[in-house]
C-alpha positions in Angstrom: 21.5 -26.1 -4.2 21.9 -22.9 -6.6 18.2 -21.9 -6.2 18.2 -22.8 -2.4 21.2 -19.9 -2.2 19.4 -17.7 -4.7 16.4 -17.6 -2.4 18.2 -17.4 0.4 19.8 -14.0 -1.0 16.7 -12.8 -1.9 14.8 -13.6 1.7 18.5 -11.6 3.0 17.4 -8.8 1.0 13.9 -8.7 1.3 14.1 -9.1 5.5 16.6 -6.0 5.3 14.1 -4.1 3.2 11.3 -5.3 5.9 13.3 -4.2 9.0 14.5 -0.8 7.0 15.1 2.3 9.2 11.9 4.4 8.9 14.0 7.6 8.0 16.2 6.6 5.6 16.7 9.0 2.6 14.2 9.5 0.0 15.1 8.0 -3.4 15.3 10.6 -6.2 11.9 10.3 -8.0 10.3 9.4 -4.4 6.4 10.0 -4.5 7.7 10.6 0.1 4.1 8.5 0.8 3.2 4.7 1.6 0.9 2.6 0.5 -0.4 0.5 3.0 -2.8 -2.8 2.4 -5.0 -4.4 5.0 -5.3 -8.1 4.4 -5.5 -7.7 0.5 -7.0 -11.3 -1.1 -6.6 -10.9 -4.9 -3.0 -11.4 -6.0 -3.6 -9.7 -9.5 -4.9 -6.9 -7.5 -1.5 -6.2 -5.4 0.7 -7.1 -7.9 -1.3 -3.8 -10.2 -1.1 -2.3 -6.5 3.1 -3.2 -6.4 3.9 -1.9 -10.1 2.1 1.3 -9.2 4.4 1.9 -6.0 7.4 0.5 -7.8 6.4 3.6 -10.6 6.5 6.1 -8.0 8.9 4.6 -5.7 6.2 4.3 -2.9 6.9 2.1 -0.3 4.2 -0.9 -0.3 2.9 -2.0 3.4 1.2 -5.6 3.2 -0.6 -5.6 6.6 -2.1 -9.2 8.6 -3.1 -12.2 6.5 -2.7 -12.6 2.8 -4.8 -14.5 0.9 -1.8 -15.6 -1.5 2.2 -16.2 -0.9 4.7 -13.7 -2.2 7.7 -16.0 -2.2 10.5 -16.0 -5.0 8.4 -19.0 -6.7 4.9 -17.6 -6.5 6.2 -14.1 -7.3 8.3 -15.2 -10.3 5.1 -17.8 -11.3 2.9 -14.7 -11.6 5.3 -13.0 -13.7 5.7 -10.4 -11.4 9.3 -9.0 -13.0 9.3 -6.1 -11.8 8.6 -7.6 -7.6 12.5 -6.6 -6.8 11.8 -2.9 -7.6 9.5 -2.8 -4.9 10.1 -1.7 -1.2 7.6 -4.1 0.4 7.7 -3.7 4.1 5.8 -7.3 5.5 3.9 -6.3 9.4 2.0 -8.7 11.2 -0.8 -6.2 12.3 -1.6 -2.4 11.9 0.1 -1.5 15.1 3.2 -3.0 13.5 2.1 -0.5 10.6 1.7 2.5 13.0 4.9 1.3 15.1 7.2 1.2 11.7 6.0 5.0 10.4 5.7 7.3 13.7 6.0 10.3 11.4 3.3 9.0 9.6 -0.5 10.7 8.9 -2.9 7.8 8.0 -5.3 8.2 5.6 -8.5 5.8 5.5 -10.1 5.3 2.2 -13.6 3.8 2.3 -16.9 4.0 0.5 -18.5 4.6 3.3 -16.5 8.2 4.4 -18.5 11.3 3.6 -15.4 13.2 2.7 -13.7 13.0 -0.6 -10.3 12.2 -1.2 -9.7 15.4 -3.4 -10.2 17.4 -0.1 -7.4 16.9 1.5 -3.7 18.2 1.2 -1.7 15.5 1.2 1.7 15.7 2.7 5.1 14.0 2.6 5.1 11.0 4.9 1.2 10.3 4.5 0.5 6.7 4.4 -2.4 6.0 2.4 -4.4 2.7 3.6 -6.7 0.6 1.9 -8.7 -2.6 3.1 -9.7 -6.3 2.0 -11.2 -6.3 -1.7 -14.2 -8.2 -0.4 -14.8 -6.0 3.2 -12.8 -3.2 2.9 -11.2 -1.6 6.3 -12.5 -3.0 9.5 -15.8 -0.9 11.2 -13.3 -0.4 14.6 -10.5 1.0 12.3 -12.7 3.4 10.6 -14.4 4.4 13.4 -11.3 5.1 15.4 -10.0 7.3 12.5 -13.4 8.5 11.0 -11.5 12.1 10.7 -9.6 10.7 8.4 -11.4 8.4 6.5 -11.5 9.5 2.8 -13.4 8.2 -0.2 -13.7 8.2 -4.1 -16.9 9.7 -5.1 -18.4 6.9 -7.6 -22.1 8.6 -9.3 -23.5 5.6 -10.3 -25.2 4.1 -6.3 -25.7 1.0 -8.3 -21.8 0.4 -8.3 -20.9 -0.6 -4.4 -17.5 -0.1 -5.1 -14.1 0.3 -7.3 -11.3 -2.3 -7.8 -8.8 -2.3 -5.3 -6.1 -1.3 -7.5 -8.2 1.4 -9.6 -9.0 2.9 -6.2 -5.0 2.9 -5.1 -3.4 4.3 -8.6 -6.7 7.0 -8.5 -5.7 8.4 -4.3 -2.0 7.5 -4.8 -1.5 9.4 -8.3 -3.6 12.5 -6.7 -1.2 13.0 -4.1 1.8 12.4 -6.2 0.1 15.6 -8.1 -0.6 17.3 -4.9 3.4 16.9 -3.9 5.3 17.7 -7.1 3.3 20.8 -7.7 3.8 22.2 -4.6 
C-alpha cells in the first residue's frame, strides 16, 4: 500500500510537471531551450539524453510512441537516479509539442539538412528536435520545416549517422555556449 501511495505521488508530480504553464520562470542555471524527442526507441539513449537536460536544466519533450516505459519501476530498474531532476513534459503528437511552446523556434536536426548546426544563432526558447534512432524525423516533418532543418557535419560518408545522444549533448551544449556568451 506504501509503494501504491509513493507512486501515486510521484504520477501527482510528474502530471503537474506535464501540464506545467509554458511561461513559467526560468530556473537559475536554465540552458532557456527544450529538447524535444520524436518517438525515441533506445532507453539507454534517453536516459544519456535526460541526464544531459537534467545538467543544463533543459526541459525534455518525449513526443508519440516510446519504445520503452518510463514508469517509477522501469525508471528506478534502469537506475536512472537522477529521473526526478528532470522536467519531462509527456505529448501525444508534435502538434501537442507545438501547441505546449507557442513562443517556441523549432529546430530540425537531420543528416540529411545541408545546413550545419554551427550556423545558426540560437536563441532562448529554441526547441531543439530530434527523431527515432533507427529513422530519424519523418520526410513530411522535414520537408515542412526544411528552413530549419540543421545537421552535424560527420567527414567520414561511410558513417550514416551519430548516436542519438552524442548528436543531442553535441547541438544542445552548442547553444548552451551560444547563450551564456552572449
Amino acid at each position: 500500500a506504501e509503494a501504491g501511495a509513493i507512486h501515486a505521488k510521484r504520477e501527482e508530480k510528474r502530471v503537474m510537471i506535464d501540464t506545467s504553464e509554458t511561461d513559467r520562470p526560468t530556473r537559475p542555471g536554465s540552458s532557456r531551450l527544450h529538447v524535444a524527442l520524436i518517438e525515441p526507441e533506445i532507453p539507454p539513449n534517453t536516459g544519456n539524453i535526460a541526464r544531459l537536460c537534467a545538467a543544463t536544466f533543459t526541459p525534455l519533450h518525449l513526443v508519440g510512441r516510446r519504445g520503452f516505459r518510463t514508469d517509477e519501476k522501469a525508471v528506478r530498474r534502469a537506475g536512472l537516479d537522477y529521473w526526478d531532476e528532470v522536467e519531462i513534459h509527456y505529448h501525444l503528437n508534435i502538434e501537442a509539442l507545438y501547441e505546449s511552446l507557442p513562443a517556441s523556434r523549432f529546430l530540425y536536426f537531420t543528416t540529411k539538412a545541408e545546413r550545419a548546426y554551427t550556423s545558426v544563432a540560437y536563441a532562448e526558447g529554441d526547441c531543439l528536435v530530434f527523431g527515432r534512432e533507427t529513422r530519424g524525423l519523418p520526410e513530411e516533418l522535414l520537408h515542412a520545416n526544411w528552413e530549419r532543418a540543421l545537421r552535424i557535419p560527420m567527414p567520414n560518408p561511410g558513417i550514416r549517422s551519430l548516436n542519438l545522444a552524442t548528436s543531442v549533448g553535441i547541438v544542445l551544449y552548442e547553444a548552451v555556449r551560444q547563450l551564456r556568451v552572449s
